[in-house]
N, C-alpha and C positions, 0 to 999 in steps of 0.2 A: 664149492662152485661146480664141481664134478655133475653132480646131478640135478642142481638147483639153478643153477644157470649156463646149461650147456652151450648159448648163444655167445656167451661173454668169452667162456673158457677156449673158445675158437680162434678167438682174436692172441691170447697167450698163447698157444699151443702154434698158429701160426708165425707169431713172431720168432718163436725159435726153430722154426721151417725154415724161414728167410736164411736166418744164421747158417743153420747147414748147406741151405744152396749157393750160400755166400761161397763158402769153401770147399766149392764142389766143383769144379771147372766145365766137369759132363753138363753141368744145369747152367752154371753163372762164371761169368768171367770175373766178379766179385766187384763188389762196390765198397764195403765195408770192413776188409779182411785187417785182422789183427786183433789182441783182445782189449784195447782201449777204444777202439774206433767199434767192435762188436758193443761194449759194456753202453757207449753213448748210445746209438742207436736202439738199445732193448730199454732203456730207460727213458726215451724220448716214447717210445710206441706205448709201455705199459702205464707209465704216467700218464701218457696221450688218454688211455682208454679209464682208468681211475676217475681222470681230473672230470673227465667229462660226461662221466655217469656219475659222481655226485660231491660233494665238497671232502674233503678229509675232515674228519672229527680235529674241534680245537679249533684256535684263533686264525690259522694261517691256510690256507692251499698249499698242495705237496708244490705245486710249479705254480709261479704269480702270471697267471696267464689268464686275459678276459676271457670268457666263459659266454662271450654274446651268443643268444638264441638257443643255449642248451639250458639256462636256469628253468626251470619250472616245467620241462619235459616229463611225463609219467608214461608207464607201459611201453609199446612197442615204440616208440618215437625215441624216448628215453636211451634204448637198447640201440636205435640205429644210431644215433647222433655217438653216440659211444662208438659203435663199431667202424664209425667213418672216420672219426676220429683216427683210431691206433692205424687204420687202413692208410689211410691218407701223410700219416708219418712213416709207418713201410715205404710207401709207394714215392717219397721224396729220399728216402735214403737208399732204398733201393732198385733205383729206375731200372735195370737191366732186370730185375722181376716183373715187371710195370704188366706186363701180360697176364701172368699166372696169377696176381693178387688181384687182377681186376676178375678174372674168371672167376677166383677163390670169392669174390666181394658180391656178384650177383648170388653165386650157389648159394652162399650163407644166407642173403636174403629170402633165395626159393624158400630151401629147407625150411628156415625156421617161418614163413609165413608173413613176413616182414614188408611192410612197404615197398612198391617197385624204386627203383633208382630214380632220384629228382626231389625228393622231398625234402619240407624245411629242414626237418631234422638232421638228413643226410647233408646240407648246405652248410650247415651251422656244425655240425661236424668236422668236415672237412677244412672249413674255416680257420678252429679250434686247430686240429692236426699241422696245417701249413704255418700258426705261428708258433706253434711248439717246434717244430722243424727250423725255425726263424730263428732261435735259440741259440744254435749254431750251425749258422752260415760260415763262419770263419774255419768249420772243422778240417775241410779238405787243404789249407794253407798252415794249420797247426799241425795235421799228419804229415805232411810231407817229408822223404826222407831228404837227406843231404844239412842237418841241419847239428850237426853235432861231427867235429874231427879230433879223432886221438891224436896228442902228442906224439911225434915222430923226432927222435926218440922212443919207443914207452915208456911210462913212469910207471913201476910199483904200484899196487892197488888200484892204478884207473885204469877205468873198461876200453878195451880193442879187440879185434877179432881174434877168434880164437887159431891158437896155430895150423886146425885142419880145418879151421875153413876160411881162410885169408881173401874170401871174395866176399864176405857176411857183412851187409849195409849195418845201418845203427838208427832203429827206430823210434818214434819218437821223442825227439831231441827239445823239442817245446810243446811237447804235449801240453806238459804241465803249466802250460802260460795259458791254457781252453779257459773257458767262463763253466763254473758248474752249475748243475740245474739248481743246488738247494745250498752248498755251502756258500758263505760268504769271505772265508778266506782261510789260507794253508795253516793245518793244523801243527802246530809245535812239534819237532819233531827229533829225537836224538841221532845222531852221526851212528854209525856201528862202531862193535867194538876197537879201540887202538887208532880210528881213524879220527884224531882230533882237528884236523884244518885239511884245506885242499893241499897242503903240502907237509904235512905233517904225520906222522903214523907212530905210536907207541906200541912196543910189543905187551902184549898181554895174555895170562893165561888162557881168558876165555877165548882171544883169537885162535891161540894155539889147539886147544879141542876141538875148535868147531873145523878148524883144516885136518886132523888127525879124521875127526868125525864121515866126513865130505867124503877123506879118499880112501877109505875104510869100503865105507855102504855105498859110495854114486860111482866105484870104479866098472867100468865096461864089463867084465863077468865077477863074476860072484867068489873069486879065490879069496879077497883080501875082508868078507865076511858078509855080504848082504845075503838075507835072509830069502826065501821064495815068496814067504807074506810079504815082505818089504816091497820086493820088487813090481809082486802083482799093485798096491797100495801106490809104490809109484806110476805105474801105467796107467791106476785104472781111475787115477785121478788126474791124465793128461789132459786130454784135448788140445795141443799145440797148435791148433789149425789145420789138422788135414783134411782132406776130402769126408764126407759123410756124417764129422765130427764138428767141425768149427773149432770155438773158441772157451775159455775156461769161464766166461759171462753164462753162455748158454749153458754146460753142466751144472753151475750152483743153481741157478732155474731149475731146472729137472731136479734138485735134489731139495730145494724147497715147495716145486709141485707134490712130489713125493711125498715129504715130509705131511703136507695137509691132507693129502688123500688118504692117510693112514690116519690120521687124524677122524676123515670124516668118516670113513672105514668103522671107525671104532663108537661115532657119535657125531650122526647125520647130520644135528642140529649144534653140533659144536662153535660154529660160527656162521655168520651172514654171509650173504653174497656181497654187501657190503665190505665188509667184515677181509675177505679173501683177496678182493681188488684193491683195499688198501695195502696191506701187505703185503701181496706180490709185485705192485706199482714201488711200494717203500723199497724191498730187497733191491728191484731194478735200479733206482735210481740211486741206491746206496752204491751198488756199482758203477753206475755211470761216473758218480765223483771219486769214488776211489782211483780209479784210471788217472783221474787228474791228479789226484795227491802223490800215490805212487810214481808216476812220471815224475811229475816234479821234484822229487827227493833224488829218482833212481839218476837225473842227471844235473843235479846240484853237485858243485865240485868240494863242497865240506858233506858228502855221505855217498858218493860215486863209491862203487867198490867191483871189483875184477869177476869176472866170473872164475869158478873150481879149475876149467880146462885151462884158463891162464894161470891162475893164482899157482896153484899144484907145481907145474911144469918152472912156474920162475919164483917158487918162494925165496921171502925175506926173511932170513934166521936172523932172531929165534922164533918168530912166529908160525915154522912151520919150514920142514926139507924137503928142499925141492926132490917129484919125483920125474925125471924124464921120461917123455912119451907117456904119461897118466892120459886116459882118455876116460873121459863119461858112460854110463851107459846110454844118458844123452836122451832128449824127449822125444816122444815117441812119436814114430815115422809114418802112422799108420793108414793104410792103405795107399802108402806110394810105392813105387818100382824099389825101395832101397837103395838107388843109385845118387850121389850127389857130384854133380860137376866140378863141386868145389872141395871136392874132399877125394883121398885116396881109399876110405873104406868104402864098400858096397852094400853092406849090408843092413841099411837104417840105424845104425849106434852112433855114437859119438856125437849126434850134433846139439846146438847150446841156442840157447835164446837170443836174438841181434838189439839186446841192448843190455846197459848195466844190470847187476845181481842184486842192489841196494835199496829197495825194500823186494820181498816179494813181490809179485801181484798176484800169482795165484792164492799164497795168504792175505792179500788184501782184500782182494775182492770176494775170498772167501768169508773173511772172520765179517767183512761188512755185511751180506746179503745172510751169513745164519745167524747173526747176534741180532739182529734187526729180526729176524722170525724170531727168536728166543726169548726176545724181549716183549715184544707183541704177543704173543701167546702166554705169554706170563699175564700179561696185563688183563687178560682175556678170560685168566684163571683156567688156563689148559695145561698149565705147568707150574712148576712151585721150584725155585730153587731152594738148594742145600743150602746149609750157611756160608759154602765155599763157593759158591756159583755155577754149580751143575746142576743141568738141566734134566728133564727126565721126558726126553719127547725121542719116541722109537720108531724106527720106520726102516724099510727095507729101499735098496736100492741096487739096482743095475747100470751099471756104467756102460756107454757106446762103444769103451775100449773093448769091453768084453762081453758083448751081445751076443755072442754066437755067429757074428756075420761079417766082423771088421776084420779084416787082413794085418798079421803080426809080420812087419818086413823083413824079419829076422827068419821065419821059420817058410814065408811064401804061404801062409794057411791060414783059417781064421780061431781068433782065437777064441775059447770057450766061454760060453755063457754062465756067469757066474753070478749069483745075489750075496750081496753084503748087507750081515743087519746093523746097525747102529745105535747101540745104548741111548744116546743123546747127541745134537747136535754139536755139543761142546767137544765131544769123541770126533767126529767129521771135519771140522773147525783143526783139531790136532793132524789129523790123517793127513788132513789135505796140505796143511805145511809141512808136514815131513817127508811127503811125496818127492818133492823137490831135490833134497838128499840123497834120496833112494836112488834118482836118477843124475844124480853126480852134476846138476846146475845149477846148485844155489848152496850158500852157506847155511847150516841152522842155525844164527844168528837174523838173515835175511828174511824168513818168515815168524822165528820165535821163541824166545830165551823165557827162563825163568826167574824170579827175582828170592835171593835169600831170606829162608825164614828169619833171620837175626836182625840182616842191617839193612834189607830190601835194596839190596845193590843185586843189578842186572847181571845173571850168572850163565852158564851155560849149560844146558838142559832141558827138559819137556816139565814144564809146571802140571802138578798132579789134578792140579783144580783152577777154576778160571781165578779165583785171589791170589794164587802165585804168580801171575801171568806178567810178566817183565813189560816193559817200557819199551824195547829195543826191538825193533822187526814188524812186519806186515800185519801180524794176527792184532798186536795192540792197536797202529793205526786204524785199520778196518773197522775195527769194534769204536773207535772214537767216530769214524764218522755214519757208525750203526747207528749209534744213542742219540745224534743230532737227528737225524732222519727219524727215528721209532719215536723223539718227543714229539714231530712234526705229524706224524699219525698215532695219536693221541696216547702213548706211554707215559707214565708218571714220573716224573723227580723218582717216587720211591722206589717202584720195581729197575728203572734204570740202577740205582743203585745197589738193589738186590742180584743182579747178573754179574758183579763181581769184576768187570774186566775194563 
């Protein structure tokens, strides 16, 4: 779509504008900030732009959403009713941009020679965009915080603020009650390790490694063993929401634009414009419902689980000794002062994510958005898995943690521009869960366990291949609601099959 359709590619390249100005305060006071409330909104705009330049391959539409005035559109008509479309979904989710995407909305018309502004096309467009938007009306009352209160007392294993930052709200508390755009209901889903009931916990070995594991690699410097790979691996797969960065929705986009530019890179003719827009609409929306499902789990009271900076400091022997004062290295702070009000450090470290650690989301919405290209592109015959389900799609990538231009709060400086190559997306898929680790908030059971070659009971460790890939954690969900969505833009029973996961 890179060179084949640089009109279209506009409308994606701008949606993930929006994100960054989302959480950018110099630009936006933000309308959208967080990564469930980002993941809806990119999955409403790229859908937006998909659904409405042309049907998805197969029985169904990616979103069941009338299509009045855009059926039977050709050429430049076609192209506007599309581009009014994702615009006109921006522009409801993002009203404090409402300026800048109208100015962005004539220019695109200039440049590419497009109809002036008023046309059916544009009408029927926009139409289209404002019921897709209509989808979720309710979002702004499912985000709201105040909707979730810890036990006072605390209980062992359920989430509350962590001890350095005891002003830290609790987001998302009924996320997980949203409407999603394409699933139709919460995927089965197992408790983590040892947490059998909301009031129940067994000790178990695999809990015990993955607390050994946690406060080994995600401790605040690097004595008790993380790696310098590790740690960069953890940063450079952040995006917590800071200024210039946004959210972890917007990264996996850039890591799937990526992915197909290397692609086209290598074979111009690899795929359709067709072709592109389903696919990248598919990824988005796979995240959008991720957001739902993850929520939903992370504050269900049979799979709630603590975050490291509590768990550490108040372990339950034998599952783990407690260590006092363990602090995080904590996600990354990047491009703010380092200072937190609500904490005694200064230096950007130590701080944790303001809701439960139970699934990931950064492995959900990861394993969702590149198994959904892994599987499409399979199907496309652009990839061939092993008999173990790896993938063989290579691509280079640069993260915004480390452009050469974002600010490390730790050092006051920016930090180096660095490219990463990637064997395969199934390798990225792995990174991006163990990121988590690295930076000392999340359990590696929370994004991804492996299951035993013998009795395929869920163990703990990194599955060498995606057929060892355990049951328990973010990376497996994700990938379940990859295969719902990749059959919905036209992947087979069989190659779903073949992806292993």
């Amino acid at each position: 779509m890179t060179t084949a359709s640089p009109e279209l590619r506009f409308w994606v390249e701008m949606t993930l504008e929006c994100i960054r100005r989302d959480h950018t305060p110099a630009i936006s006071v933000g309308d959208q900030r967080g990564p469930f409330l980002t993941a809806r909104a990119q999955g409403m705009a790229l859908a937006a732009l998909h659904v409405a330049w042309q049907p998805v391959p197969g029985s169904q539409p990616l979103l069941t959403v009338a299509r009045t005035g855009l059926i039977g559109l050709a050429g430049a008509a076609r192209t506007v009713g599309a581009g009014a479309a994702c615009h006109q979904v921006l522009r409801e989710r993002y009203p404090k941009q409402a300026m800048l995407l109208d100015a962005g909305f004539r220019d695109w018309l200039d440049r590419h020679g497009l109809k002036p502004s008023g046309s059916a096309a544009e009408i029927a467009g926009r139409a289209f965009g404002l019921a897709v938007h209509s989808l979720g009306l309710a979002d702004p009352e499912k985000a709201a915080l105040g909707r979730y209160t810890p036990p006072n007392p605390p209980v062992p294993y359920v989430h509350h603020a962590p001890p350095n930052e005891p002003k830290q709200g609790y987001a998302g508390g009924i996320w997980g009650d949203s409407h999603p755009l394409l699933l139709t209901a919460h995927i089965p889903f197992p408790p983590p390790p040892g947490r059998v009931s909301a009031t129940q916990v067994n000790p178990t070995p695999h809990f015990t490694a993955d607390f050994n594991r946690v406060a080994d690699k995600g401790f605040d410097d690097r004595s008790r063993g993380r790696t310098a790979d590790e740690e960069f691996i953890g940063i450079a797969w952040g995006y917590d929401g800071p200024p210039e960065l946004g959210t972890p929705p917007r990264l996996y986009m850039q890591v799937v634009l990526a992915a197909l530019d290397a692609l086209e890179a290598r074979n111009v003719t690899a795929l359709s414009v067709d072709d592109e827009l389903a696919v990248i609409a598919g990824c988005a929306v796979a995240m959008a419902d991720a957001g739902i499902e993850a929520w939903h789990y992370k504050y269900s009271p049979e799979h709630m689980m603590w975050r490291p900076v509590v768990g550490i400091q108040n372990a339950v022997v034998p599952n783990g000794a407690t260590i006092p004062g363990w602090l995080p290295l904590g996600r990354p702070d990047t491009n703010q002062s380092g200072t937190n009000p609500a904490m005694v450090r200064i230096d950007g470290t130590g701080l944790t994510p303001d809701f439960p650690a139970y699934p990931s989301g950064h492995a959900t919405f990861g394993a969702a958005a590149f198994h959904t290209l892994r599987l499409f592109l399979a199907q496309k015959g652009l990839t061939q898995f092993t008999p173990h389900g790896r993938d063989s799609i290579v691509f280079d990538f640069t993260s915004d943690e480390y452009n050469g231009r974002n600010i490390d709060p730790r050092t006051k400086a920016p930090r180096p521009r660095i490219v990463r190559r990637y064997a395969s997306l199934w390798d990225a898929i792995v990174d991006n869960s163990l990121s988590r680790v690295f930076l000392g908030v999340h359990w590696q059971f929370d994004g991804i366990t492996t299951r035993n070659a013998v009795n395929d009971a869920d163990e703990f460790g990194v599955p060498p291949e995606a057929d060892r890939l355990g049951n328990t954690g973010g990376v497996w969900l994700g990938a379940q609601i990859a295969k719902i969505v990749a059959a919905r833009i036209g992947v087979t029973p069989a190659t779903i099959a073949a992806g292993k996961m």
